[in-house]
C-alpha positions in Angstrom: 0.0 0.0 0.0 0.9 3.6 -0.6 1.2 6.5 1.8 1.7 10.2 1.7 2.9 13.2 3.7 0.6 15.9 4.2 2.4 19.6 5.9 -0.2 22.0 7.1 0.2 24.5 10.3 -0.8 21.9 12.3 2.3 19.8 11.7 3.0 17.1 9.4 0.9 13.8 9.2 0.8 10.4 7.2 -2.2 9.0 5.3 -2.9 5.7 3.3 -3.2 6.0 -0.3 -5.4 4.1 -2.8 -8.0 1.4 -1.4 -7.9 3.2 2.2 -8.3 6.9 2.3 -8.4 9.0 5.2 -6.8 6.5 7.6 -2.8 6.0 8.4 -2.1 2.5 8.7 1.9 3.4 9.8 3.2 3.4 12.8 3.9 7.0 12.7 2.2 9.3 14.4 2.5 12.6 13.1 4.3 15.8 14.5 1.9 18.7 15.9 4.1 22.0 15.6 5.4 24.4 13.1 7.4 22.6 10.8 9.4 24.4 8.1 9.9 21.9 5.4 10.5 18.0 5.5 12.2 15.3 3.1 12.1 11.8 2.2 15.2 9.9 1.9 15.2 8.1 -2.1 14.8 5.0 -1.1 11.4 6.5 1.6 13.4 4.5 4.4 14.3 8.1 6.6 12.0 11.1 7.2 13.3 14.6 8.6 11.9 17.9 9.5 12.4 21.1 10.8 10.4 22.7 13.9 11.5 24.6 16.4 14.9 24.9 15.6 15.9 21.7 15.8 16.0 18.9 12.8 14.0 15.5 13.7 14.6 12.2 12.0 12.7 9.2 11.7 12.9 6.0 10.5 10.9 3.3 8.6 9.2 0.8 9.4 8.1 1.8 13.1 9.1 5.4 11.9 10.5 6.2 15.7 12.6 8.8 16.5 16.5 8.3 15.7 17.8 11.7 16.7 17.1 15.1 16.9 20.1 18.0 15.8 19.9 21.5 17.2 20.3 24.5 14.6 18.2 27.4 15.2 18.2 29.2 11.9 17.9 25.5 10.1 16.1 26.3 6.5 16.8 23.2 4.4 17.8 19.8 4.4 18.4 17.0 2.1 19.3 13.2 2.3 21.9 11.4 0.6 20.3 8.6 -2.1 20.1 5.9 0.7 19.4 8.1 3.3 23.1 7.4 5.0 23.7 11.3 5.7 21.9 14.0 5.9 22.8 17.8 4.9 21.3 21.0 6.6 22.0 24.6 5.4 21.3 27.5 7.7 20.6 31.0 6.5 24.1 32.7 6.5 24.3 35.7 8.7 27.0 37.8 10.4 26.8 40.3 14.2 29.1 42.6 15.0 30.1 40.7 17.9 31.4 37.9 16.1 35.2 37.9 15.4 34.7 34.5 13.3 31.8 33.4 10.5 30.4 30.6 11.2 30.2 27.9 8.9 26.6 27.4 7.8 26.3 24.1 5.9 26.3 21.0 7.9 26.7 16.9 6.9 25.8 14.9 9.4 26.5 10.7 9.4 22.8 9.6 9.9 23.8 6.0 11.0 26.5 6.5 13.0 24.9 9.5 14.3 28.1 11.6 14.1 29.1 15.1 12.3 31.7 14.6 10.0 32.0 18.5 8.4 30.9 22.1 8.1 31.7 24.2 5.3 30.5 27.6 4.5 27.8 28.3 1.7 26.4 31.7 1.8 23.8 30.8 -1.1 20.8 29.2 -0.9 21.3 28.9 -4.4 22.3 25.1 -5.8 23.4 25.0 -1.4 22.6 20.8 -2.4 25.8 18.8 -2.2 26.0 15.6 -4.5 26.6 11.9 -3.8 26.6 9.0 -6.3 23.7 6.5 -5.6 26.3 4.1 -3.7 27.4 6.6 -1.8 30.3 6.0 -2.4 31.7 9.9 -3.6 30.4 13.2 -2.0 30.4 16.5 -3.9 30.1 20.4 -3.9 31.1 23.5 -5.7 32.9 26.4 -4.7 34.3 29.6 -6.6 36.0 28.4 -9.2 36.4 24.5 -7.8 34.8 21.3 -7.4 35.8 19.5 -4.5 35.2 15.9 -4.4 35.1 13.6 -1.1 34.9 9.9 -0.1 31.2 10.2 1.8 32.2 8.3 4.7 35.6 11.2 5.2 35.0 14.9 4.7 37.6 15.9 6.7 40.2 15.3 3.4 39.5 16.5 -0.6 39.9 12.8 -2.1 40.0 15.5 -5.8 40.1 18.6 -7.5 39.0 19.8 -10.6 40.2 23.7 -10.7 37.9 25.6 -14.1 37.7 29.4 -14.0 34.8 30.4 -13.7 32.7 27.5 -13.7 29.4 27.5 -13.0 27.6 24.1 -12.7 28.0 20.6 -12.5 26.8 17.5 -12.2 27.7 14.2 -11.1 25.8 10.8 -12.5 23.5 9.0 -9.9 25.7 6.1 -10.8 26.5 2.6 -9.1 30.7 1.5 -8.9 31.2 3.6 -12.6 31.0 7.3 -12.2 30.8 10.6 -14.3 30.6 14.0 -13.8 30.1 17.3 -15.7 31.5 20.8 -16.0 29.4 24.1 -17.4 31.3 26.9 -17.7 30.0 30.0 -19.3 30.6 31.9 -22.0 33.9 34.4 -20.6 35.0 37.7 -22.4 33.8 36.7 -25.9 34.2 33.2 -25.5 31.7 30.2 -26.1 30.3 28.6 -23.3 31.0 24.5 -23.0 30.6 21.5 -21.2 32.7 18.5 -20.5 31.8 14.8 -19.7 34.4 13.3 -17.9 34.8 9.9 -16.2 35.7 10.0 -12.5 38.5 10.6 -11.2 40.1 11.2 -14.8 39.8 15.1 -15.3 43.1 16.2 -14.6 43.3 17.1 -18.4 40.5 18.6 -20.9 41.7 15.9 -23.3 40.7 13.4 -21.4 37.0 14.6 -21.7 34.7 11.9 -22.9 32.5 14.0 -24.7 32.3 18.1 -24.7 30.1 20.4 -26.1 30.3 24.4 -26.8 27.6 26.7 -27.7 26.7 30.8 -27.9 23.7 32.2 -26.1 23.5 29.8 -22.7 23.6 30.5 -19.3 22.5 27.8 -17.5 21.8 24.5 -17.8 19.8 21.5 -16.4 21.1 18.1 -16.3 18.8 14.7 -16.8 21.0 11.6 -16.5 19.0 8.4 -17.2 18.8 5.9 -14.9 21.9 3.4 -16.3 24.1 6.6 -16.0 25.1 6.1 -19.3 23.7 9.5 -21.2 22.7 12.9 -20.2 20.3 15.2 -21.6 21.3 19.0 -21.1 18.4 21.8 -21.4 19.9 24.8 -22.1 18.4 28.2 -21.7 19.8 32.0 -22.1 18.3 34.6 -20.3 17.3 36.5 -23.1 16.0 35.2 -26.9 17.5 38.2 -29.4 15.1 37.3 -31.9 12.2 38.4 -29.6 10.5 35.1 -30.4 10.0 34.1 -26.5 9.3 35.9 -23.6 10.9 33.2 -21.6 14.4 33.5 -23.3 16.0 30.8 -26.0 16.2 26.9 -24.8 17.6 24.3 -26.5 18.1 20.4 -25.9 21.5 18.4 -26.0 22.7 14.9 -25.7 25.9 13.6 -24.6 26.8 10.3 -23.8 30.0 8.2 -22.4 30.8 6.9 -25.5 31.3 10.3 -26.9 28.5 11.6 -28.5 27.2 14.4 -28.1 24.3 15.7 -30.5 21.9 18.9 -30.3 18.5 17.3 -30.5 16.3 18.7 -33.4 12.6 19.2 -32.8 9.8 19.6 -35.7 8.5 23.2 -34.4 10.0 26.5 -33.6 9.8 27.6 -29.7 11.4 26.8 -26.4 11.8 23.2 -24.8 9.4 23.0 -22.0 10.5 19.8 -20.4 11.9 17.0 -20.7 11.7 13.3 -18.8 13.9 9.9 -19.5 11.7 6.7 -19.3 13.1 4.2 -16.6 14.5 2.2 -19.4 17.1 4.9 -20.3 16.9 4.3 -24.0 13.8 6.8 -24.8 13.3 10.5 -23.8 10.2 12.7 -23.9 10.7 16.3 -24.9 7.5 19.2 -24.8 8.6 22.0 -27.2 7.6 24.5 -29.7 4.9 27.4 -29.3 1.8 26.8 -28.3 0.0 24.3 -28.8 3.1 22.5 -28.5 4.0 19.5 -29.1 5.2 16.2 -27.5 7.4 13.7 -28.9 9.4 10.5 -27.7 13.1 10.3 -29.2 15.5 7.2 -29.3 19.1 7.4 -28.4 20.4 8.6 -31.6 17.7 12.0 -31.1 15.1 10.8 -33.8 11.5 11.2 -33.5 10.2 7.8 -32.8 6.5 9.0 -31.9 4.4 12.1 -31.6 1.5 12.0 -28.7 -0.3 15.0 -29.7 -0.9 19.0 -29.8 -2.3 21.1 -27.3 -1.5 23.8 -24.8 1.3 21.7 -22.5 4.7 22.4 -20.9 5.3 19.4 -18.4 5.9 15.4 -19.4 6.1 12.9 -16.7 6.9 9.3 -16.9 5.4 7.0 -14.6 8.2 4.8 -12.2 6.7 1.6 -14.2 7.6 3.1 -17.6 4.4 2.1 -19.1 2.3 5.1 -18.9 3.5 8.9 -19.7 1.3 12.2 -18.6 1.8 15.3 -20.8 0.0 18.5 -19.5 0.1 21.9 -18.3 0.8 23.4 -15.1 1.2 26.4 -13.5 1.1 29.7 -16.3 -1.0 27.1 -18.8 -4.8 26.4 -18.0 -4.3 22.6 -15.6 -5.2 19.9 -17.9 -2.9 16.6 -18.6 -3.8 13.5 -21.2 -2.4 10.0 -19.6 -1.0 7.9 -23.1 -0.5 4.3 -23.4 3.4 4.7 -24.3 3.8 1.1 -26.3 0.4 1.5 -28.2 0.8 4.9 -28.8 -2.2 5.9 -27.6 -4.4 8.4 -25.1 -6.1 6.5 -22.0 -7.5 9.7 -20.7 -7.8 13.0 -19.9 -9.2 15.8 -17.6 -8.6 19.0 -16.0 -7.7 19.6 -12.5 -7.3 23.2 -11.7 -5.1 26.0 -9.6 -2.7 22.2 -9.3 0.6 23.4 -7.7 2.2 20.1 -7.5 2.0 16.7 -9.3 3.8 13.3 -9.0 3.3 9.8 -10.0 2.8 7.0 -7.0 6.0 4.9 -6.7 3.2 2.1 -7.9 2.7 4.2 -11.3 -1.0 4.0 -11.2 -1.9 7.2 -9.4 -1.5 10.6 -9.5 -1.6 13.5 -6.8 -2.2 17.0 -7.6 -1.8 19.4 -5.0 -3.0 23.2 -4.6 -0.7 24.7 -1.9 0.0 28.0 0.1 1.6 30.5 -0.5 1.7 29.8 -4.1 -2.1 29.9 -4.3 -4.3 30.6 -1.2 -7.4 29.3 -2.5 -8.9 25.8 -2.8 -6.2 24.5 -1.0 -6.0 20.7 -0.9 -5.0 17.6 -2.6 -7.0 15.1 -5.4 -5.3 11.9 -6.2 -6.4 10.4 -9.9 -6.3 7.0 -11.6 -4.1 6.5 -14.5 -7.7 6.6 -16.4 -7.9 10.2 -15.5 -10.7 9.1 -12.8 -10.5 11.1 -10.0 -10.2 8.7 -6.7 -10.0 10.8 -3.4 -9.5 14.5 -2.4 -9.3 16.4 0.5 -9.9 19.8 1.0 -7.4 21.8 3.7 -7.7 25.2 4.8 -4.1 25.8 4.3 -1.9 23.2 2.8 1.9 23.8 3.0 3.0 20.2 1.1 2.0 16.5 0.1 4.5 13.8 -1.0 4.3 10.5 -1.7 6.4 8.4 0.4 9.1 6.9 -1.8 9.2 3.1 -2.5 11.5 1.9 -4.9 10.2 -1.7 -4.5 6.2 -0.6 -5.7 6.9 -0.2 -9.3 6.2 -3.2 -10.8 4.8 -4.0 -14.4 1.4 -4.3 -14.6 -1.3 -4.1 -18.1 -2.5 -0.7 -18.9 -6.4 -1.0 -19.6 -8.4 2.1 -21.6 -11.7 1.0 -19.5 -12.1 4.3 -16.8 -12.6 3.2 -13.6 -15.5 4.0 -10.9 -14.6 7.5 -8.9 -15.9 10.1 -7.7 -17.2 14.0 -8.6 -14.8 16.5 -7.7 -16.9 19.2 -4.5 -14.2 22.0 -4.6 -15.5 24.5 -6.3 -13.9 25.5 -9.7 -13.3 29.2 -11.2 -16.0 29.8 -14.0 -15.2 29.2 -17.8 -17.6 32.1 -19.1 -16.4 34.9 -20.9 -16.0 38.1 -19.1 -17.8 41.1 -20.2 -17.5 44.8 -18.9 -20.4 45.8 -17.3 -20.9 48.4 -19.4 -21.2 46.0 -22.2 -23.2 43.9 -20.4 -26.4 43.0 -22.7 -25.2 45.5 -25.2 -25.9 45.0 -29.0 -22.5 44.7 -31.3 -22.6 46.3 -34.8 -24.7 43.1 -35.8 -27.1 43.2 -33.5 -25.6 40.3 -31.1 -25.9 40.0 -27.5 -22.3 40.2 -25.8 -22.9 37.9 -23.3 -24.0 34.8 -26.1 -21.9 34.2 -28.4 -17.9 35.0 -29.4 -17.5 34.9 -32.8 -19.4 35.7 -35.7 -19.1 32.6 -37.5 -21.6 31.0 -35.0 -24.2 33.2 -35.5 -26.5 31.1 -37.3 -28.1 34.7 -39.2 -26.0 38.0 -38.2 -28.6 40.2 -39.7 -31.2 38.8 -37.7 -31.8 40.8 -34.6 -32.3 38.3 -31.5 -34.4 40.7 -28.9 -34.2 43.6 -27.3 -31.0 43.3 -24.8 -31.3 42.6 -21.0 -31.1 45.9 -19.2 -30.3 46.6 -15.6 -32.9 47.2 -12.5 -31.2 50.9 -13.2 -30.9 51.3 -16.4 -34.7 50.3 -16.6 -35.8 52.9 -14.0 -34.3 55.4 -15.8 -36.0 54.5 -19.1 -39.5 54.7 -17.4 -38.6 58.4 -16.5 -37.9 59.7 -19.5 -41.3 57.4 -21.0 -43.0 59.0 -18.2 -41.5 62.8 -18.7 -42.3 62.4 -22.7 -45.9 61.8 -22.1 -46.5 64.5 -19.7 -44.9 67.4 -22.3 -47.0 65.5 -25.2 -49.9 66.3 -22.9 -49.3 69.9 -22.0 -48.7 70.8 -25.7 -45.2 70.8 -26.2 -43.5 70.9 -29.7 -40.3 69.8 -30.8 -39.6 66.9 -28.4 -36.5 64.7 -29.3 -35.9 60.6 -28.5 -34.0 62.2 -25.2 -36.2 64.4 -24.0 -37.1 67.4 -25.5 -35.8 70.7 -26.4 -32.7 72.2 -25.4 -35.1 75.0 -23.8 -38.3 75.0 -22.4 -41.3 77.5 -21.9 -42.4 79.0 -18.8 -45.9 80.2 -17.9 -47.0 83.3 -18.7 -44.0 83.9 -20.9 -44.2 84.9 -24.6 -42.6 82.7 -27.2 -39.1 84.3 -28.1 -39.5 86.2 -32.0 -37.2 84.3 -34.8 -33.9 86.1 -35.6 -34.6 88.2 -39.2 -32.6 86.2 -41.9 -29.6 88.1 -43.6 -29.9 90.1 -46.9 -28.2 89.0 -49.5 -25.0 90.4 -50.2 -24.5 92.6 -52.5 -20.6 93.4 -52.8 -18.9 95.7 -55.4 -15.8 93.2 -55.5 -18.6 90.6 -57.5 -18.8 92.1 -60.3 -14.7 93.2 -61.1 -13.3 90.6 -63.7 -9.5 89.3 -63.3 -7.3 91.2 -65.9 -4.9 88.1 -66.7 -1.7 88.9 -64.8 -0.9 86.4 -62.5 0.6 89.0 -59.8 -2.4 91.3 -60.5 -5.2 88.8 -60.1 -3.6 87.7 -56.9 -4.2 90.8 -55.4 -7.4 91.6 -56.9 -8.4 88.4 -55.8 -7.2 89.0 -52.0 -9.0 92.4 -52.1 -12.1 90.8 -53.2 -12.2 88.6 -50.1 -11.4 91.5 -47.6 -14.6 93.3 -49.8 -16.8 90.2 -49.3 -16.1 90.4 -45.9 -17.3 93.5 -45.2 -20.3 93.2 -47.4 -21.5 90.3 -44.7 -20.4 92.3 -41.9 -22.6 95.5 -43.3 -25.6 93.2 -43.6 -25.1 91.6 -40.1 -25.4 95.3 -38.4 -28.4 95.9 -40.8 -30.3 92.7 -39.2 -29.9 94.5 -35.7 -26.3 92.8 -34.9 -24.2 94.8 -32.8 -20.5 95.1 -33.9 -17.5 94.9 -32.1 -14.9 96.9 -32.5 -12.5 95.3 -34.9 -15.4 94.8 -37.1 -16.2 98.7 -36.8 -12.1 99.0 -37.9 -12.5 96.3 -40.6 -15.7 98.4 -42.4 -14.0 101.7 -42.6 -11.3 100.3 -44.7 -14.2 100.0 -47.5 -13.3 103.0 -49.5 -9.8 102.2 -49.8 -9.9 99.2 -50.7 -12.5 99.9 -53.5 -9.4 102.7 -54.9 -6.6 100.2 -54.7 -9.1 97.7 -57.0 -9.6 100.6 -59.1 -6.1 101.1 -59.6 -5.3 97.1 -60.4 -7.9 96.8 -62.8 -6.8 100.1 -65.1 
């Protein structure tokens, strides 16, 4: 049987999976506290957590306490791959009564219950040392160096690889055969690379297995499959020159230990959203391109081997079993994933499950929790957990939910026959956001330029007749008082006599008892000007000025028959009249 962890404010509690919700069948009893964060060792054998100030561990299968560490400003912790040690970083600060720093990282031997070192990492940033999966080789980066430990001695650098400036790197969660790799950025000009190497032989950059080098990267993110034998390398810049991508410029590389290394080509332009190995080692899943992006499963030589689909994705996840692969998307992307059968090639299912925060596959391979948690989103909080058919099973709905994790069992995933038949489950009660279209309120019930309610329909091509108007639109408790005002207003004037009434409500003026109608303006004469009747003489300087002279003329012509309707002249017009008579002499003069 399954089991998962579930962090809320109370504390941190187990409960059964599949077949037997809502009950804990282990023996442990939960922790009632503030707890910061908690981990699982890989193989789900050790548990630890922080609360008040001290670092607990348990372990399976009574899941009693082992040992308790004291460190006050504790923020993270991790466990080696078989849970043997067990690294805490603390948040690195300095007072001004200290003469000394203090180192802040801490490795602790778990089953010896021992410290063996303390080194100092001021950044929270990649703070995670590495082991190999045997545990054998213990890891970590500083400026400019990668030191490199046996796990069980810390006290003495077993080797060193010295690369200005590097950045990154990785070493392979490898058994007896190890490998590591080296980013380094691009410096002063320079191309960025990386190097595969084969441990402990990096003393020399000839002896690199495989190395690649490449413009526009920054970082990277390593996926080594599960045989340790290849590595796929996502690489993304910062910024995408060509504008194409908000989200910068990826692209996907391949290296392996027999020296290959190969920039996998995808069939559409865009970023590479994510990437996942299948537990076999010799397939990969990549989600690329712009949306609707795609998904595609490649072979070890990077060809296309099979497409599963189109649609608006950017996560692929392959279940522990290998057997069954979820493409979706989560997080900036609307929460929907499809469950494929990956041998036949073929969808099982599909659903939505909104505002999900987290996702992860039972160690079984037939299940799937979702998770909404704080503070990423501070609504619906809770956790669902699905069949493979895309059937929701169980969820639980938590005020405030920190974290839930499945408790790692390397032992569950075994092979079992993927069937297309949903299974029985149950109706989801947490209330989901609504799917219809927004519309201003303003707009609300408002007619568009063919006639269309707003709030109906989207696009004109489903309008079964545009031209056909489909009722008079829904108006507000408001907006339909203030309509039986105006009907009301209109009918009174209509009754008292009134003329001239418009769709809005009348006049601009109205009449008040006992008052006499105002008398119409007199029209203005028509003009009569002495410049209408002077012909142009055929001069081209002449007839310019005779034909200026004739507008100053036709000017004063309106403004004398403005002051003979009663108008009363200001005094630049006064100025402009008087100029009559010698304007009429210097016409006289152009026209001899």
């Amino acid at each position: 049987m399954t089991h998962f962890a579930v962090h809320t404010p109370e504390g941190v509690k187990f409960t059964d999976g599949p077949q037997n919700f809502g009950k804990n069948s282990t023996n442990f009893e939960g922790f009632e506290g503030k707890v910061k964060t908690f981990v699982f060792s890989k193989d789900g054998k050790r548990f630890a957590w922080i609360a008040d100030g001290q670092v607990f561990v348990v372990e399976a299968p009574t899941w009693q306490r082992i040992g308790s560490l004291k460190h006050p400003r504790a923020q993270e912790i991790c466990f080696s791959p078989k849970g043997s040690f067990l690294a805490i970083w603390e948040s690195y600060v300095k007072t001004t009564d200290q003469s000394q720093l203090q180192p802040n990282l801490s490795v602790y031997d778990v089953t010896g219950k021992k410290p063996l070192k303390s080194f100092f990492q001021p950044s929270q940033v990649n703070w995670k040392p590495q082991w190999t999966d045997d545990e054998a080789i213990f890891a970590r980066n500083i400026t400019s160096e990668v030191h490199f430990y046996n796990a069980n001695d810390l006290q003495t650098i077993a080797e060193r690889k010295i690369i200005q400036k590097v950045r990154s790197f990785s070493l392979s969660p490898s058994i007896n055969n190890h490998y590591v790799i080296f980013f380094v950025p691009s410096i002063q000009g320079a191309p960025a690379y990386v190097h595969l190497y084969r441990y402990p032989n990096f003393k020399e950059a000839s002896n690199a297995l495989a190395n690649k080098s490449f413009f526009k990267v920054d970082t990277i993110d390593s996926y080594w499959n599960k045989s340790s034998t290849a590595c796929l390398l996502l690489t993304a810049a910062e910024m995408d020159k060509s504008g194409l991508s908000y989200y910068g410029e990826h692209m996907l590389f391949y290296l392996n230990t027999r020296g290959d290394s190969i920039r996998v080509t995808v069939s559409k332009p865009g970023n590479i959203h994510s990437v996942a190995w299948c537990p076999s080692g010799q397939e990969f899943f990549a989600v690329y391109g712009t949306m609707p992006s795609k998904a595609t499963l490649f072979n070890q030589k990077c060809e296309a081997i099979a497409e599963f689909g189109s649609g608006a994705r950017n996560t692929v996840l392959v279940n522990p079993v290998g057997n069954i692969v979820l493409v979706g998307g989560f997080g900036n992307i609307a929460a929907r994933y499809e469950m494929w059968d990956i041998s036949a090639r073929k969808k099982i299912g599909e659903t939505e499950c909104s505002d999900s925060t987290y996702f992860s596959w039972s160690p079984c391979g037939q299940y799937l929790l979702t998770a909404t948690c704080s503070p990423r989103l501070r609504v619906n909080n809770g956790y669902k957990v699905w069949h493979y058919t895309a059937v929701l099973q169980h969820e639980e709905s938590i005020q405030e939910l920190f974290a839930a994790h499945w408790i790692p069992d390397p032992e569950a995933a075994k092979s079992f026959r993927v069937s297309t038949t949903p299974v029985t489950g149950i109706e989801s009660s947490m209330v989901a956001a609504s799917k219809q279209k927004y519309i201003l309120p303003s707009q609300r019930g408002a007619k568009g330029p063919v006639g269309l309610p707003n709030t109906e329909k989207k696009f004109l091509s489903e309008v079964d007749d545009p031209t056909k108007n489909e009722g008079a639109p829904q108006l507000s408790k408001a907006a339909l008082k203030k309509k039986k005002k105006r009907e009301a207003a209109k009918k009174k004037r209509e009754e008292e006599g009134e003329a001239g009434k418009g769709e809005k409500g009348g006049n601009n003026w109205r009449e008040t008892a006992g008052q006499e109608p105002p008398v119409p303006v007199k029209a203005a004469l028509p003009v009569n000007s002495f410049a209408a009747s002077i012909e142009l003489t055929g001069d081209p300087e002449k007839d310019k000025k005779i034909r200026n002279i004739k507008k100053k003329l036709d000017a004063i012509a309106r403004l004398k028959g403005e002051k003979e309707n009663g108008k009363v002249l200001v005094r630049n017009q006064i100025d402009k009249i008087a100029t009559e008579d010698k304007l009429i002499k210097d016409l006289e003069e152009l026209i001899l």
